[in-house]
N, C-alpha and C positions, 0 to 999 in steps of 0.2 A: 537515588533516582534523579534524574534529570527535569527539566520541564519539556525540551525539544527533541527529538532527534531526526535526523536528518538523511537521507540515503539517495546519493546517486550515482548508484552503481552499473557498472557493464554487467549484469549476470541474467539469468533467466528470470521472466516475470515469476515464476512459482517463486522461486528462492528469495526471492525479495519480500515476497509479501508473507510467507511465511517467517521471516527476521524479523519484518517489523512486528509482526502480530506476536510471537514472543517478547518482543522488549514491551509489548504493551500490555499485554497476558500478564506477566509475570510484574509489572509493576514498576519495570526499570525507567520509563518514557510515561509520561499524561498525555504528550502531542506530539504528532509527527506529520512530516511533510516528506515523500517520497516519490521517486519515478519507477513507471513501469516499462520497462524496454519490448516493445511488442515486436513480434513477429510481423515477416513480410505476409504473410498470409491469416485468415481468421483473425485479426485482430480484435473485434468486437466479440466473439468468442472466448479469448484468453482472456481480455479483461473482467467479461463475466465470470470468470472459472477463477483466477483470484482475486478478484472480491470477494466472492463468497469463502474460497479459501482461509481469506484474509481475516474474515467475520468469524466463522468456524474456530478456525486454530488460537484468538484471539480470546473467549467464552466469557469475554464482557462487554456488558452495555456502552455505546460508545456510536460518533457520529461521524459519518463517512463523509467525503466530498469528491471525486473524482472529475478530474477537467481535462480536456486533449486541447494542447493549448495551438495556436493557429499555427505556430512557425515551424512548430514540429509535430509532425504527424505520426511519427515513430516511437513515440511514448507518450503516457498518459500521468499525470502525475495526479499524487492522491494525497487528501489533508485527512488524519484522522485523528479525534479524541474522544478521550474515556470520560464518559456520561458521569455526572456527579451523585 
């Protein structure tokens, strides 16, 4: 296992947050910092849908952060770690 892992990828927000929440699920990552590549449309919709995704698929305790940083409005990036 790692301590970090890190993702910033061009792929669909589903796909992403479902990666990361296996390497975190399964034990391979403690911490992660990631981007979500949002859609031109419903954006605040998709980042709901994976987060939750992301919590779901992930099935442990652990603490999210989610920030849409000023410069870029096209992605949201998310810090997460597995609760001790």
């Amino acid at each position: 296992p790692v301590d970090w892992m890190v993702c910033d990828m061009v792929e669909q927000p589903s796909r992403i947050a479902a990666l990361v929440a296996r390497w975190l699920g399964e034990g391979h990552a403690r911490h992660s910092v990631f981007n979500l590549k949002l859609p031109m449309k419903k954006r605040w919709q998709e980042t709901a849908l994976c987060l939750e995704l992301f919590e779901a698929q992930c099935g442990k305790p652990m603490r999210i952060r989610a920030k849409q940083l000023y410069h870029d409005r096209e992605e949201i990036t998310v810090f997460a770690r597995l609760d001790k």
